[in-house]
N, C-alpha and C positions, 0 to 999 in steps of 0.2 A: 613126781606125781602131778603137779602143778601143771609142770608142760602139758604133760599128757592128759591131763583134765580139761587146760583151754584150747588143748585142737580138738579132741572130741566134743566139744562145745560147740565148736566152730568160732570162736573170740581166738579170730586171730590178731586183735588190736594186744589184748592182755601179751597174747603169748611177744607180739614184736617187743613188747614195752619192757618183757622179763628178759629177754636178750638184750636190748636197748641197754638196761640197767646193770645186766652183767658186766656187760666190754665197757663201755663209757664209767662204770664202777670201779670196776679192775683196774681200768687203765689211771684214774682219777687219785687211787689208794698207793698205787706207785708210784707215781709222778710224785704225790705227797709225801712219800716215803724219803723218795729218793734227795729232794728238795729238804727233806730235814737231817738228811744222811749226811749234805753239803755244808750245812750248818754247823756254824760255833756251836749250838745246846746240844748236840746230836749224841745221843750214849755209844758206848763202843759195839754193845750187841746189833743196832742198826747196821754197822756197817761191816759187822762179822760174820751175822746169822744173813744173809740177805733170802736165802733160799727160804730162811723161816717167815722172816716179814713177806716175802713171794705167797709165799701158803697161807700164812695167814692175812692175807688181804682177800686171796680166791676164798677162803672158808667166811671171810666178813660179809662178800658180796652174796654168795650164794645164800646165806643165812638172812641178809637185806633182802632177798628175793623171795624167797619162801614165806618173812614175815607179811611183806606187800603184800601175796598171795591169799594169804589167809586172812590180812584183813578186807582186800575187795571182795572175796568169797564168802565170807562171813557177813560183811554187811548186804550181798544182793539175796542172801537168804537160800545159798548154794552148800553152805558149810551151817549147819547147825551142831551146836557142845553137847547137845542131852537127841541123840537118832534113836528111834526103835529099835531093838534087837532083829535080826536075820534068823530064820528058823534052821536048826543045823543041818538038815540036808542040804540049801543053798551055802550054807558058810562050806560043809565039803566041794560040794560043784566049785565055787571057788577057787580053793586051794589048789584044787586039782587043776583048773584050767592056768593058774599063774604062777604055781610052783617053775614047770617052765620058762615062763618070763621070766621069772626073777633070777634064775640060775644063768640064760641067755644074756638078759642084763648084769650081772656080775662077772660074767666070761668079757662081756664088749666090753667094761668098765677095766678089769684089769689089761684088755690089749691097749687101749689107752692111755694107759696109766704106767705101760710098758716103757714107752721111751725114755720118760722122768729116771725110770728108775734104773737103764739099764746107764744113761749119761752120769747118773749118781755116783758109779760105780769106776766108769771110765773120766771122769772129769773132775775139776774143782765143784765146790758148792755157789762160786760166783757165776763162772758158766753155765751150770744147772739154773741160775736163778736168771740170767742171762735170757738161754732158751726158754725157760716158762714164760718172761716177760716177752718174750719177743712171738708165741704162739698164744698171748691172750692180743696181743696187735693185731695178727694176722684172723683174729677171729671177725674181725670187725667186715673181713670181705665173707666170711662163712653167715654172718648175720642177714651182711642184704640177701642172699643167695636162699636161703632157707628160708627166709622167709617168703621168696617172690615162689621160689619153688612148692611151699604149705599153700601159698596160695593159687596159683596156675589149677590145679582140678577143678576149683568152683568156676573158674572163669570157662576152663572149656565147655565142662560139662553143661553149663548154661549155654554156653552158644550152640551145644551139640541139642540142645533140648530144643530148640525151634527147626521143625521138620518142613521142610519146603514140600509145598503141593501145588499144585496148579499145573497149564501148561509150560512155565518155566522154571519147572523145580531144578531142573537139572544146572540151570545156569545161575539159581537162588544159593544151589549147594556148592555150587565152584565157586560162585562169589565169599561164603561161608568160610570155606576150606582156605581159600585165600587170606580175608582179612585174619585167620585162626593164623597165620602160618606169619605173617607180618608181624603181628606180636611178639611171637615167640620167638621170631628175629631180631627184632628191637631190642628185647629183652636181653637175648645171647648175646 
């Protein structure tokens, strides 16, 4: 809800900072895991359950992220405790319009959630925990990528918003189309 609160916002700094704190989190909760798994004090479920310390480190971070959320939304005066009531014909237009989503998003959630579970089945639980740890790594390139990608429409579309006139519009909008096109080379 969070994500999708601070893109429709357009605070794409929030949203970089919730991914930021995910992977740099995730990965941070491991590492510390792992580092006390090596240790003389280290209990034996550390080094048994690894798949659970795996999971619950993803359920630590995501839960650090949501709090984050709610307290910079609650202090900009975005999130208020005591909101008026919605009158019920809007609460139905609602439901009706996100019942959908929400089913859409519980379908994308378990194809997702699909690999974990079918390697669960086929593999040890160190392996499983293995690959979890090794696709919260590889998230760290899915971070810059989504992010640059969230953000790429506002940068066109402002360049697209200055309409060349004159007698050399023609050459104002090749020059345009160019520098547009440089970026998104750079970028790739």
């Amino acid at each position: 809800f969070f994500s999708y609160l601070s893109r429709t916002r357009n605070d794409y700094r929030l949203f970089f900072v919730n991914r930021l704190v995910e992977s740099v989190g995730f990965v941070a909760l491991i590492a510390a895991a792992m580092l006390w798994a090596d240790s003389d004090l280290a209990p034996a479920w550390l080094t048994d359950h690894r798949l659970a310390v795996t999971l619950g480190a993803m359920a630590a971070v995501l839960w650090g992220t949501v709090l984050l959320d709610v307290a910079l939304y609650t202090r900009s005066g975005v999130l208020v405790w005591r909101a008026p009531g919605l009158p019920r014909a809007e609460v139905r237009a609602l439901l009706r319009f996100s019942s959908p989503l929400t089913v859409s998003y519980f379908l994308g959630w378990m194809l997702s959630s699909s690999d974990a579970w079918l390697l669960e089945r086929m593999s040890t639980r160190g392996q499983l925990a293995d690959y979890v740890f090794a696709v919260g790594l590889g998230s760290f390139v899915t971070l810059i990528t989504q992010s640059a990608l969230t953000d790429w429409p506002r940068y066109y579309y402002a360049e697209m918003a200055t309409e060349p006139d004159g007698p050399d519009a023609e050459a104002a909008e090749a020059a345009r189309d160019r520098r547009i096109a440089r970026r998104a080379q750079r970028f790739l």
